[in-house]
Every structure is written in structure tokens, then in C-alpha cells.
N, C-alpha and C positions, 0 to 999 in steps of 0.2 A: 504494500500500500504506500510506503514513504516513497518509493521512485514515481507510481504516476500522479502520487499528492506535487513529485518537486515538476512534473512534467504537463501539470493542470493548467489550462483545462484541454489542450493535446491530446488527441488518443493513436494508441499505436498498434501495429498488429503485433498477434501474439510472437511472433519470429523473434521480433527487436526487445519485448519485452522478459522472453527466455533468455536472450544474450545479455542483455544488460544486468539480470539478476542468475545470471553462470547456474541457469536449470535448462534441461530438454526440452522442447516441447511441445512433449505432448502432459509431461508434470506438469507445465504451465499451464495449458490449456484446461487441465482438471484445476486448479488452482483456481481458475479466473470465474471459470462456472458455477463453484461454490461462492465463490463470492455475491457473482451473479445473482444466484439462489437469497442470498440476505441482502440484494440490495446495495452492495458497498461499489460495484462497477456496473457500468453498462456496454452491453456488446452494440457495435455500429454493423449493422450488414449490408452498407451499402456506401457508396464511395459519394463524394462533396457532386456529383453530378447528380444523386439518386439512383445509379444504377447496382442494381443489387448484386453483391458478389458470391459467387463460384463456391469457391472454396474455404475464404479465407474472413476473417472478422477484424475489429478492428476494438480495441477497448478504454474508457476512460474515465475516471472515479467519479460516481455516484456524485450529486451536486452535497445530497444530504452529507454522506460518506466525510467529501471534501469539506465540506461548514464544522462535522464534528473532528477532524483531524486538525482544520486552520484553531479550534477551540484551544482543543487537548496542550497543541502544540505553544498556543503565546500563555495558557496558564504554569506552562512546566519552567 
């Protein structure tokens, strides 16, 4: 969650987001879905033109998710 909180509100696909926290993924992918599941991310399936993609998603933290992470983070 702290990389797409420092990456907000950007979403990226799961590839970049496996690389950038050094997991596989298809780890990642199970990772993001359970998120998905609470809410804390949102999957984008379609690209800034609207055209729905293939194979591939695209993800980036929940607005709520984000408002309780910027919270957490200026009270600590």
C-alpha cells in the first residue's frame, strides 16, 4: 500500500507494480485482488481512451484507502 499511496493518484499495471515491490506476479496479482475484495484498491480495465483491455489491469488506491493512509501517516 505505501508505494501506490507515494504513487497516488497514478495507477499502474500489475507488471510494474510486482517489480517495484521485488514479488512475481502472479503473488501480486493475488495480493491486489484481496485488496480489491476490502476496498483498499481499485482495478482500471480499460485504458484513458475507454477501450477495455485484453488481458491486462491496471490499479490504484482506493480514494477512501488513500484519505485513511494521508490520516495515519501526518498523525504518526
Amino acid at each position: 500500500m505505501a508505494f501506490l499511496y507515494s504513487i497516488s493518484p497514478r495507477s499502474l499495471f500489475t507488471l510494474y507494480i510486482a517489480k517495484e515491490i521485488a514479488r512475481d506476479e502472479e503473488f501480486t496479482k493475488n495480493l491486489l485482488l484481496e485488496l480489491k475484495d476490502k476496498k483498499m484498491v481499485v482495478e482500471i480495465k480499460k485504458n484513458p481512451k475507454g477501450i477495455q483491455y485484453l488481458k491486462r489491469s491496471r490499479w490504484k488506491m482506493s480514494d477512501a484507502a488513500y484519505d485513511a493512509y494521508k490520516n495515519h501517516q501526518s498523525n504518526a
